[in-house]
C-alpha positions, 0 to 999 in steps of 0.5 A: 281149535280152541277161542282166545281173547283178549283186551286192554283198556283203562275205561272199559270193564274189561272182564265184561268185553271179554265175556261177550267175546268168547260168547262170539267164540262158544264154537270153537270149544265147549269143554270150559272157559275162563277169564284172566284179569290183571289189574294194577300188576295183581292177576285173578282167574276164573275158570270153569268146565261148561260153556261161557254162559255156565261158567260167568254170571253178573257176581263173577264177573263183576268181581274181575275189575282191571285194565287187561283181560284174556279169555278162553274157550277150551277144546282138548287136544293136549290133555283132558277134558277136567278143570286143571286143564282148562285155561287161562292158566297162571304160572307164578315163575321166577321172573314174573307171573303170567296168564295165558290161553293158547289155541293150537297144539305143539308137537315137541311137547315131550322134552320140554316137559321132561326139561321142566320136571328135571328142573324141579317145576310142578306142574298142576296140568297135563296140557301143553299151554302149562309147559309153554306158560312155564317157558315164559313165566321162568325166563327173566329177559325183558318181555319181548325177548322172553317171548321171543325166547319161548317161541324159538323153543316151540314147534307146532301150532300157537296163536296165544293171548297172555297177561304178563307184567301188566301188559297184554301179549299175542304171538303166533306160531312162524307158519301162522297154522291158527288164526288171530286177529287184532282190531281197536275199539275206540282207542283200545285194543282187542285180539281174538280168534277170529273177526266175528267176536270183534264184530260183536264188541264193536271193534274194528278189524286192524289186521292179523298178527303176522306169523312169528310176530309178538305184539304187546299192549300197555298203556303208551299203546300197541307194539310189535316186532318179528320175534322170529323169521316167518316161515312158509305158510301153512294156514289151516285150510280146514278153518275154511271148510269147518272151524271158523264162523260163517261170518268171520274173515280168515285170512282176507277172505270171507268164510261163507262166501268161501263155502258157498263157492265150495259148493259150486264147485262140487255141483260141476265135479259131482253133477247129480239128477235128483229133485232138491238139495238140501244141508245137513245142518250147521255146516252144510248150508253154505255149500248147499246153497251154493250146489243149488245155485249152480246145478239149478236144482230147488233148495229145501230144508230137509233136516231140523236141528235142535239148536240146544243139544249143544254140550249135555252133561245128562247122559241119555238112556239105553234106548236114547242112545240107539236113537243118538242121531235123533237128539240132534236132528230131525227129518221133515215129511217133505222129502218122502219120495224125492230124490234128494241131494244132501250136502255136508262140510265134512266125513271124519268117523263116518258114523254121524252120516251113516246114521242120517242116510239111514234116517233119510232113508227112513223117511221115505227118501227115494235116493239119498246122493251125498255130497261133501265140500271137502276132499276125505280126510285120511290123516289126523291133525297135530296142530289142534284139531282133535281129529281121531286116529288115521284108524279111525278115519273112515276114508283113509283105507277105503276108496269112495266107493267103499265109502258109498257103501259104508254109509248106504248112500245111492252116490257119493262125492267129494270135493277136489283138492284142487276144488277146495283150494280155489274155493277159499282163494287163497295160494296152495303154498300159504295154507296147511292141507295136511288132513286131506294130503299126508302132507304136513308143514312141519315135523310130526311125531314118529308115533301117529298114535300119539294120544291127549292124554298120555300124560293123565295119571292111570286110573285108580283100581 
Protein backbone atom coordinates (compact mmCIF):
# COMPACT_ATOMS: atom_id res chain seq x y z
CA UNK A 1 0.00 0.00 0.00
CA UNK A 2 1.06 3.01 0.55
CA UNK A 3 0.24 6.79 -1.49
CA UNK A 4 2.62 8.89 -3.49
CA UNK A 5 2.75 11.89 -4.87
CA UNK A 6 4.60 14.41 -6.56
CA UNK A 7 4.76 17.41 -8.73
CA UNK A 8 6.80 19.84 -10.39
CA UNK A 9 6.08 23.49 -11.24
CA UNK A 10 7.71 27.13 -11.31
CA UNK A 11 3.98 28.71 -10.60
CA UNK A 12 2.35 26.54 -8.34
CA UNK A 13 2.77 26.12 -4.46
CA UNK A 14 3.69 22.93 -4.85
CA UNK A 15 3.71 21.97 -1.24
CA UNK A 16 -0.21 22.86 -1.20
CA UNK A 17 -0.89 20.81 -4.67
CA UNK A 18 0.68 17.95 -2.84
CA UNK A 19 -0.99 18.32 0.37
CA UNK A 20 -4.59 17.99 -1.47
CA UNK A 21 -3.05 14.81 -3.18
CA UNK A 22 -2.29 12.66 -0.61
CA UNK A 23 -5.77 14.16 1.13
CA UNK A 24 -6.92 12.09 -2.16
CA UNK A 25 -4.43 9.32 -1.08
CA UNK A 26 -5.71 9.32 2.89
CA UNK A 27 -6.84 5.33 2.04
CA UNK A 28 -3.95 3.85 1.37
CA UNK A 29 -2.29 4.67 4.63
CA UNK A 30 -2.82 6.13 7.67
CA UNK A 31 0.26 5.73 9.88
CA UNK A 32 1.97 9.04 8.83
CA UNK A 33 2.55 11.71 6.08
CA UNK A 34 4.90 13.76 4.90
CA UNK A 35 6.10 16.47 2.45
CA UNK A 36 9.41 16.82 0.50
CA UNK A 37 10.28 20.15 -1.31
CA UNK A 38 13.16 21.16 -3.24
CA UNK A 39 13.65 24.52 -3.81
CA UNK A 40 16.68 26.13 -5.78
CA UNK A 41 18.41 22.38 -5.16
CA UNK A 42 17.92 23.18 -1.33
CA UNK A 43 15.46 20.23 0.03
CA UNK A 44 13.14 20.46 3.25
CA UNK A 45 10.90 17.50 4.74
CA UNK A 46 8.23 17.61 6.84
CA UNK A 47 6.68 14.62 8.25
CA UNK A 48 4.93 13.31 10.86
CA UNK A 49 2.80 10.01 12.55
CA UNK A 50 -1.07 10.74 11.88
CA UNK A 51 -3.26 11.44 8.72
CA UNK A 52 -2.59 14.10 6.24
CA UNK A 53 -4.74 16.73 7.91
CA UNK A 54 -3.12 15.96 11.50
CA UNK A 55 0.28 16.46 10.30
CA UNK A 56 -0.01 19.93 8.02
CA UNK A 57 -1.60 23.00 8.62
CA UNK A 58 -1.46 26.61 6.91
CA UNK A 59 2.09 27.63 9.11
CA UNK A 60 3.74 24.23 7.72
CA UNK A 61 2.72 24.35 4.66
CA UNK A 62 3.41 27.78 3.91
CA UNK A 63 6.97 27.16 5.18
CA UNK A 64 7.64 24.60 2.43
CA UNK A 65 7.82 27.13 -0.91
CA UNK A 66 10.00 25.43 -3.90
CA UNK A 67 9.48 24.11 -7.41
CA UNK A 68 9.41 20.34 -6.84
CA UNK A 69 7.41 18.79 -4.22
CA UNK A 70 6.61 14.47 -3.26
CA UNK A 71 4.37 13.29 -0.53
CA UNK A 72 3.38 10.34 1.26
CA UNK A 73 1.00 8.43 2.99
CA UNK A 74 2.51 5.55 4.95
CA UNK A 75 1.44 1.78 5.48
CA UNK A 76 3.76 -0.53 7.17
CA UNK A 77 5.30 -3.31 5.66
CA UNK A 78 8.63 -3.03 6.03
CA UNK A 79 9.34 -1.37 9.45
CA UNK A 80 7.29 -0.10 12.08
CA UNK A 81 4.77 2.05 12.71
CA UNK A 82 7.06 5.25 14.37
CA UNK A 83 8.22 8.40 13.08
CA UNK A 84 11.82 7.53 11.76
CA UNK A 85 10.26 5.28 9.51
CA UNK A 86 7.77 7.35 8.21
CA UNK A 87 8.69 9.22 4.80
CA UNK A 88 9.75 11.19 2.75
CA UNK A 89 13.02 9.97 3.52
CA UNK A 90 16.26 12.44 2.69
CA UNK A 91 19.45 10.64 2.52
CA UNK A 92 22.33 13.06 2.07
CA UNK A 93 24.82 10.63 0.06
CA UNK A 94 28.12 11.31 -1.69
CA UNK A 95 26.88 11.80 -5.06
CA UNK A 96 23.83 13.88 -4.31
CA UNK A 97 20.84 14.35 -1.75
CA UNK A 98 17.81 12.62 -2.57
CA UNK A 99 14.19 12.72 -1.13
CA UNK A 100 11.89 9.85 -1.66
CA UNK A 101 8.55 7.76 -0.97
CA UNK A 102 8.09 4.53 -1.98
CA UNK A 103 4.94 2.13 -2.31
CA UNK A 104 5.58 -1.47 -2.28
CA UNK A 105 7.97 -3.92 -0.62
CA UNK A 106 11.40 -5.55 -1.66
CA UNK A 107 12.12 -8.61 -1.21
CA UNK A 108 15.96 -8.87 -1.37
CA UNK A 109 16.24 -6.34 1.46
CA UNK A 110 18.57 -8.22 3.55
CA UNK A 111 21.89 -7.92 1.40
CA UNK A 112 21.59 -4.85 0.54
CA UNK A 113 21.22 -3.68 4.06
CA UNK A 114 23.94 -5.76 5.22
CA UNK A 115 25.93 -4.34 1.94
CA UNK A 116 25.32 -0.86 3.20
CA UNK A 117 25.96 -1.34 7.04
CA UNK A 118 29.63 -2.87 5.88
CA UNK A 119 30.32 -0.12 4.03
CA UNK A 120 29.93 2.14 6.97
CA UNK A 121 26.45 3.69 6.14
CA UNK A 122 24.22 4.76 9.18
CA UNK A 123 21.20 4.03 8.61
CA UNK A 124 18.33 6.18 10.83
CA UNK A 125 15.48 3.53 9.85
CA UNK A 126 14.38 0.17 9.56
CA UNK A 127 12.49 0.35 6.17
CA UNK A 128 13.45 -0.62 3.08
CA UNK A 129 12.77 2.88 1.37
CA UNK A 130 16.12 4.05 3.43
CA UNK A 131 18.04 1.21 1.79
CA UNK A 132 16.60 1.89 -1.73
CA UNK A 133 17.29 6.09 -1.10
CA UNK A 134 20.53 5.10 -0.10
CA UNK A 135 21.52 3.13 -3.41
CA UNK A 136 20.57 6.34 -5.33
CA UNK A 137 21.87 8.78 -3.05
CA UNK A 138 25.58 7.02 -3.17
CA UNK A 139 25.92 6.34 -6.88
CA UNK A 140 27.74 9.39 -8.66
CA UNK A 141 26.37 8.14 -12.48
CA UNK A 142 24.13 11.15 -14.19
CA UNK A 143 20.50 10.63 -12.62
CA UNK A 144 18.86 8.48 -15.32
CA UNK A 145 21.53 5.95 -15.16
CA UNK A 146 21.91 6.04 -11.25
CA UNK A 147 18.38 5.21 -11.01
CA UNK A 148 18.80 2.92 -13.48
CA UNK A 149 21.56 1.33 -11.52
CA UNK A 150 19.50 1.42 -8.28
CA UNK A 151 16.60 -0.66 -10.17
CA UNK A 152 18.61 -3.44 -11.35
CA UNK A 153 19.65 -4.03 -7.57
CA UNK A 154 15.88 -4.24 -6.53
CA UNK A 155 13.80 -7.16 -6.35
CA UNK A 156 10.08 -6.88 -5.61
CA UNK A 157 7.69 -4.05 -5.58
CA UNK A 158 8.51 -0.10 -6.26
CA UNK A 159 6.29 2.68 -7.66
CA UNK A 160 8.67 5.55 -6.37
CA UNK A 161 8.44 9.36 -6.56
CA UNK A 162 12.02 10.91 -5.55
CA UNK A 163 13.57 14.54 -5.57
CA UNK A 164 17.06 14.49 -6.77
CA UNK A 165 19.16 17.11 -8.10
CA UNK A 166 16.31 19.46 -8.19
CA UNK A 167 14.49 17.48 -10.65
CA UNK A 168 11.47 15.24 -10.06
CA UNK A 169 12.20 11.40 -10.52
CA UNK A 170 9.20 8.10 -10.77
CA UNK A 171 10.32 4.78 -11.52
CA UNK A 172 8.36 1.54 -11.38
CA UNK A 173 9.35 -2.03 -10.32
CA UNK A 174 9.66 -4.17 -14.37
CA UNK A 175 6.48 -6.09 -13.30
CA UNK A 176 4.62 -2.66 -12.48
CA UNK A 177 3.17 -4.76 -9.19
CA UNK A 178 1.73 -1.02 -7.62
CA UNK A 179 0.36 1.55 -9.58
CA UNK A 180 1.32 5.04 -10.97
CA UNK A 181 0.16 7.44 -12.94
CA UNK A 182 1.35 10.47 -14.67
CA UNK A 183 -0.81 13.60 -15.92
CA UNK A 184 -0.44 17.41 -16.42
CA UNK A 185 -2.12 20.14 -15.05
CA UNK A 186 -1.86 23.20 -17.26
CA UNK A 187 1.93 22.94 -18.36
CA UNK A 188 3.14 20.95 -15.49
CA UNK A 189 3.48 17.74 -14.37
CA UNK A 190 1.91 15.71 -11.27
CA UNK A 191 2.37 11.66 -10.56
CA UNK A 192 0.47 9.71 -8.14
CA UNK A 193 -0.80 6.68 -7.26
CA UNK A 194 -3.66 6.57 -8.24
CA UNK A 195 -5.94 8.87 -10.84
CA UNK A 196 -8.34 10.01 -8.23
CA UNK A 197 -5.82 12.49 -6.54
CA UNK A 198 -5.16 13.93 -10.28
CA UNK A 199 -8.84 14.47 -10.37
CA UNK A 200 -8.95 16.50 -7.35
CA UNK A 201 -5.78 18.86 -8.31
CA UNK A 202 -7.41 19.15 -11.58
CA UNK A 203 -4.94 17.30 -13.69
CA UNK A 204 -5.60 15.49 -16.58
CA UNK A 205 -4.59 11.73 -16.66
CA UNK A 206 -1.44 11.62 -19.26
CA UNK A 207 -0.80 7.83 -18.88
CA UNK A 208 0.70 5.35 -16.64
CA UNK A 209 4.49 4.95 -15.81
CA UNK A 210 5.27 1.67 -17.82
CA UNK A 211 7.02 -0.97 -15.99
CA UNK A 212 10.72 -0.50 -15.82
CA UNK A 213 10.50 3.12 -16.82
CA UNK A 214 12.01 6.07 -15.10
CA UNK A 215 10.65 9.26 -15.89
CA UNK A 216 12.04 12.77 -14.85
CA UNK A 217 10.98 16.06 -14.63
CA UNK A 218 12.86 19.57 -14.79
CA UNK A 219 12.12 22.58 -16.22
CA UNK A 220 12.80 21.84 -20.04
CA UNK A 221 10.07 19.33 -19.28
CA UNK A 222 8.79 15.73 -19.07
CA UNK A 223 11.57 12.81 -20.02
CA UNK A 224 11.61 9.19 -20.11
CA UNK A 225 13.58 6.07 -20.95
CA UNK A 226 13.15 2.07 -20.38
CA UNK A 227 15.64 1.99 -17.64
CA UNK A 228 15.43 -1.67 -17.40
CA UNK A 229 13.47 -4.40 -19.66
CA UNK A 230 9.87 -4.74 -18.57
CA UNK A 231 8.84 -8.18 -17.43
CA UNK A 232 5.83 -10.34 -17.41
CA UNK A 233 3.25 -8.70 -15.74
CA UNK A 234 2.34 -8.81 -12.67
CA UNK A 235 -0.43 -5.86 -11.40
CA UNK A 236 -1.79 -6.46 -8.13
CA UNK A 237 -5.12 -7.76 -8.82
CA UNK A 238 -6.10 -7.21 -5.11
CA UNK A 239 -5.92 -3.32 -6.04
CA UNK A 240 -9.14 -3.92 -7.90
CA UNK A 241 -11.00 -5.95 -5.32
CA UNK A 242 -9.84 -3.62 -2.06
CA UNK A 243 -6.88 -1.10 -2.27
CA UNK A 244 -7.87 1.60 -5.06
CA UNK A 245 -10.74 4.11 -4.62
CA UNK A 246 -13.84 3.58 -6.20
CA UNK A 247 -13.21 6.36 -8.45
CA UNK A 248 -9.78 5.83 -9.61
CA UNK A 249 -8.70 3.87 -13.25
CA UNK A 250 -6.34 1.18 -12.78
CA UNK A 251 -4.75 -0.14 -15.29
CA UNK A 252 -7.36 1.22 -17.92
CA UNK A 253 -10.02 0.08 -16.21
CA UNK A 254 -12.45 1.82 -14.05
CA UNK A 255 -12.35 0.36 -10.32
CA UNK A 256 -16.12 0.64 -9.26
CA UNK A 257 -17.31 -0.54 -12.62
CA UNK A 258 -14.80 -3.47 -12.16
CA UNK A 259 -16.53 -4.34 -8.73
CA UNK A 260 -19.82 -3.93 -9.71
CA UNK A 261 -19.34 -6.59 -12.21
CA UNK A 262 -17.61 -8.62 -9.14
CA UNK A 263 -20.66 -8.85 -7.92
CA UNK A 264 -22.69 -9.74 -10.66
CA UNK A 265 -20.83 -12.56 -11.17
CA UNK A 266 -20.87 -13.95 -7.40
CA UNK A 267 -24.81 -13.36 -7.75
CA UNK A 268 -24.66 -16.31 -10.82
CA UNK A 269 -21.96 -18.59 -8.99
CA UNK A 270 -23.52 -18.21 -5.77
CA UNK A 271 -27.56 -17.57 -6.34
CA UNK A 272 -29.25 -17.30 -2.93
CA UNK A 273 -33.20 -17.03 -1.70
CA UNK A 274 -33.12 -14.35 0.58
CA UNK A 275 -35.14 -11.08 1.12
CA UNK A 276 -32.62 -7.93 0.44
CA UNK A 277 -28.77 -7.48 -0.08
CA UNK A 278 -27.01 -5.56 1.50
CA UNK A 279 -22.98 -4.16 1.93
CA UNK A 280 -20.73 -4.27 4.56
CA UNK A 281 -19.43 -1.05 4.39
CA UNK A 282 -16.97 0.72 2.45
CA UNK A 283 -15.82 -2.11 0.59
CA UNK A 284 -18.79 -4.11 -0.03
CA UNK A 285 -21.03 -1.60 -1.94
CA UNK A 286 -19.88 -2.01 -5.57
CA UNK A 287 -20.39 -5.36 -5.41
CA UNK A 288 -23.66 -5.37 -3.41
CA UNK A 289 -24.94 -3.48 -5.77
CA UNK A 290 -24.06 -5.39 -8.58
CA UNK A 291 -25.50 -8.96 -6.90
CA UNK A 292 -28.98 -6.86 -6.61
CA UNK A 293 -28.72 -6.03 -9.87
CA UNK A 294 -28.29 -9.22 -11.50
CA UNK A 295 -30.20 -11.74 -8.56
CA UNK A 296 -33.35 -8.98 -8.77
CA UNK A 297 -33.24 -9.17 -4.98
CA UNK A 298 -34.07 -5.43 -3.13
CA UNK A 299 -30.83 -3.35 -2.40
CA UNK A 300 -30.99 -2.05 1.38
CA UNK A 301 -28.67 -0.53 3.68
CA UNK A 302 -28.42 -2.48 6.52
CA UNK A 303 -25.10 -1.66 8.55
CA UNK A 304 -24.29 2.14 9.56
CA UNK A 305 -20.68 2.80 9.49
CA UNK A 306 -19.03 5.70 11.75
CA UNK A 307 -17.03 7.42 9.13
CA UNK A 308 -15.01 8.95 11.72
CA UNK A 309 -13.47 5.83 13.40
CA UNK A 310 -10.66 6.10 11.19
CA UNK A 311 -7.07 6.03 12.92
CA UNK A 312 -7.65 6.56 16.87
CA UNK A 313 -4.94 7.09 19.29
CA UNK A 314 -7.63 6.75 22.36
CA UNK A 315 -7.37 3.60 23.06
CA UNK A 316 -11.04 2.10 24.24
CA UNK A 317 -11.98 0.77 27.62
CA UNK A 318 -12.48 -3.00 28.59
CA UNK A 319 -15.90 -3.39 28.07
CA UNK A 320 -15.50 -1.25 24.59
CA UNK A 321 -13.23 -3.26 23.47
CA UNK A 322 -15.60 -6.49 23.90
CA UNK A 323 -18.23 -4.50 21.91
CA UNK A 324 -14.98 -3.65 19.20
CA UNK A 325 -17.34 -4.23 15.95
CA UNK A 326 -19.78 -1.72 17.27
CA UNK A 327 -17.15 1.25 17.22
CA UNK A 328 -17.26 0.71 13.44
CA UNK A 329 -20.53 -0.33 12.63
CA UNK A 330 -24.06 -0.22 13.51
CA UNK A 331 -27.31 -2.64 12.48
CA UNK A 332 -30.69 -0.82 11.48
CA UNK A 333 -33.89 -2.33 12.83
CA UNK A 334 -34.99 -3.01 9.51
CA UNK A 335 -33.53 -6.27 9.01
CA UNK A 336 -35.11 -8.00 11.91
CA UNK A 337 -36.68 -11.09 10.38
CA UNK A 338 -35.47 -10.93 6.85
CA UNK A 339 -33.34 -12.93 5.23
CA UNK A 340 -30.52 -11.23 4.35
CA UNK A 341 -27.59 -11.30 1.57
CA UNK A 342 -24.68 -9.47 3.23
CA UNK A 343 -21.66 -8.86 0.83
CA UNK A 344 -17.99 -7.94 1.50
CA UNK A 345 -14.51 -7.37 -0.63
CA UNK A 346 -12.85 -9.64 1.28
CA UNK A 347 -12.15 -12.46 4.28
CA UNK A 348 -8.35 -12.05 5.60
CA UNK A 349 -8.55 -12.81 9.53
CA UNK A 350 -12.14 -13.89 9.83
CA UNK A 351 -12.31 -12.15 13.01
CA UNK A 352 -14.17 -8.49 11.59
CA UNK A 353 -17.22 -10.84 9.77
CA UNK A 354 -17.53 -13.31 12.46
CA UNK A 355 -18.11 -10.50 14.57
CA UNK A 356 -20.92 -9.05 12.24
CA UNK A 357 -22.95 -12.23 11.50
CA UNK A 358 -23.02 -12.06 15.05
CA UNK A 359 -24.25 -8.70 15.16
CA UNK A 360 -26.75 -9.44 12.34
CA UNK A 361 -27.61 -12.10 13.80
CA UNK A 362 -28.10 -10.26 17.03
CA UNK A 363 -30.26 -8.00 15.38
CA UNK A 364 -33.13 -10.21 14.48
CA UNK A 365 -31.84 -11.36 10.95
CA UNK A 366 -33.50 -14.86 10.21
CA UNK A 367 -30.63 -15.78 7.85
CA UNK A 368 -27.45 -14.18 7.41
CA UNK A 369 -25.83 -15.51 3.67
CA UNK A 370 -22.40 -14.02 3.11
CA UNK A 371 -21.18 -13.46 -0.04
CA UNK A 372 -17.73 -12.27 -0.68
CA UNK A 373 -16.44 -10.79 -4.33
CA UNK A 374 -13.10 -12.49 -4.05
CA UNK A 375 -11.74 -15.69 -4.10
CA UNK A 376 -10.13 -16.58 0.03
CA UNK A 377 -7.06 -15.32 0.56
CA UNK A 378 -4.83 -18.24 1.48
CA UNK A 379 -1.17 -16.90 0.97
CA UNK A 380 0.38 -13.56 2.29
CA UNK A 381 1.88 -10.79 0.33
CA UNK A 382 5.24 -9.68 -0.26
CA UNK A 383 5.04 -6.77 -2.43
CA UNK A 384 3.23 -4.24 0.17
CA UNK A 385 0.17 -5.29 1.58
CA UNK A 386 0.61 -6.07 5.11
CA UNK A 387 -1.64 -9.12 5.04
CA UNK A 388 -0.62 -11.19 8.10
CA UNK A 389 0.83 -14.70 8.04
CA UNK A 390 -0.42 -17.90 6.04
CA UNK A 391 -1.39 -18.88 9.95
CA UNK A 392 -3.34 -16.17 10.29
CA UNK A 393 -5.41 -16.22 7.25
CA UNK A 394 -8.53 -17.68 8.15
CA UNK A 395 -9.24 -19.47 4.70
CA UNK A 396 -5.78 -21.07 4.12
CA UNK A 397 -6.42 -24.45 6.06
CA UNK A 398 -10.03 -24.64 6.18
CA UNK A 399 -12.07 -25.58 3.37
CA UNK A 400 -15.44 -23.00 2.80
CA UNK A 401 -17.42 -24.92 4.88
CA UNK A 402 -15.34 -24.64 7.51
CA UNK A 403 -15.07 -21.25 6.92
CA UNK A 404 -19.16 -20.98 7.08
CA UNK A 405 -18.61 -22.34 10.28
CA UNK A 406 -16.14 -20.43 11.75
CA UNK A 407 -17.88 -17.00 11.21
CA UNK A 408 -21.78 -18.56 11.96
CA UNK A 409 -23.22 -17.56 8.66
CA UNK A 410 -26.33 -19.80 7.32
CA UNK A 411 -24.12 -19.91 3.82
CA UNK A 412 -21.08 -18.92 2.16
CA UNK A 413 -19.51 -18.20 -1.11
CA UNK A 414 -16.85 -16.59 -2.65
CA UNK A 415 -16.17 -15.41 -6.00
CA UNK A 416 -14.20 -17.51 -8.55
CA UNK A 417 -10.74 -17.02 -9.92
CA UNK A 418 -11.72 -16.89 -12.86
CA UNK A 419 -14.81 -14.92 -11.83
CA UNK A 420 -12.87 -12.03 -10.60
CA UNK A 421 -10.47 -12.02 -13.24
CA UNK A 422 -13.01 -11.24 -16.09
CA UNK A 423 -14.57 -8.90 -13.66
CA UNK A 424 -11.50 -6.25 -13.87
CA UNK A 425 -11.03 -7.01 -17.56
CA UNK A 426 -7.85 -7.39 -17.70
CA UNK A 427 -5.63 -10.66 -19.25
CA UNK A 428 -4.65 -13.38 -16.40
CA UNK A 429 -0.97 -13.12 -17.37
CA UNK A 430 -0.89 -9.14 -16.73
CA UNK A 431 -1.74 -9.02 -13.18
CA UNK A 432 -0.47 -10.50 -9.93
CA UNK A 433 -3.08 -13.16 -7.94
CA UNK A 434 -0.44 -14.41 -5.61
CA UNK A 435 -2.76 -13.84 -2.42
CA UNK A 436 -5.48 -15.76 -3.86
CA UNK A 437 -3.40 -18.79 -5.94
CA UNK A 438 0.28 -19.23 -4.04
CA UNK A 439 1.52 -18.34 -7.13
CA UNK A 440 3.84 -15.59 -7.13
CA UNK A 441 5.57 -13.43 -10.04
CA UNK A 442 8.99 -13.29 -8.59
CA UNK A 443 11.12 -15.05 -5.95
CA UNK A 444 9.73 -14.98 -2.38
CA UNK A 445 11.85 -15.48 0.69
CA UNK A 446 12.43 -19.06 1.65
CA UNK A 447 11.14 -18.10 5.20
CA UNK A 448 7.22 -17.11 4.92
CA UNK A 449 7.26 -15.81 8.50
CA UNK A 450 9.35 -13.03 7.29
CA UNK A 451 8.36 -10.16 9.86
CA UNK A 452 8.21 -6.05 9.48
CA UNK A 453 9.75 -5.68 11.93
CA UNK A 454 12.81 -7.98 12.19
CA UNK A 455 15.02 -5.19 11.72
CA UNK A 456 13.59 -3.03 15.14
CA UNK A 457 15.99 -3.06 17.85
CA UNK A 458 14.45 -5.68 20.91
CA UNK A 459 12.70 -3.83 23.35
CA UNK A 460 14.49 -2.49 26.46
CA UNK A 461 13.64 -4.70 29.77
Amino acid sequence: MCGVFGVHSLERDVARLTYFGLFALQHRGQESAGIAVSERGRVTAVREMGLVPQVFDEEKLSALPGEVAIGHTRYSTTGGARWANAQPVVFHGSARTVALCHNGNLVNLEPLRDELVAAGVRLASTSDTEVMTALLARDPAPLPEAVAATMRRLDGAYSVVAIADGVLVAFRDPLGIRPLTLGQVGDDWVIASETCALDLVGADVVRDVAPGEVVWIDEDGCHSAQAVPRGRGAACIFEHVYFARPDSILDGTGVHAGRVRMGERLAEEAPVDADLVMPVPDGGTPAAIGFAKRSGIPFEEGLIRNRYVGRTFIEPDQELRRQGIRLKFNPLAEIAGRRIVAVDDSIVRGSTTRALVEMLFGAGAAEVHVRVSSPPVVSPCFYGIDMADEDELAAAHRSVEEMREHIGATSLHYLSVDGMQWATGLAEESVCRACFTRSYPTRVPEDRLVAKHRFEAPARA
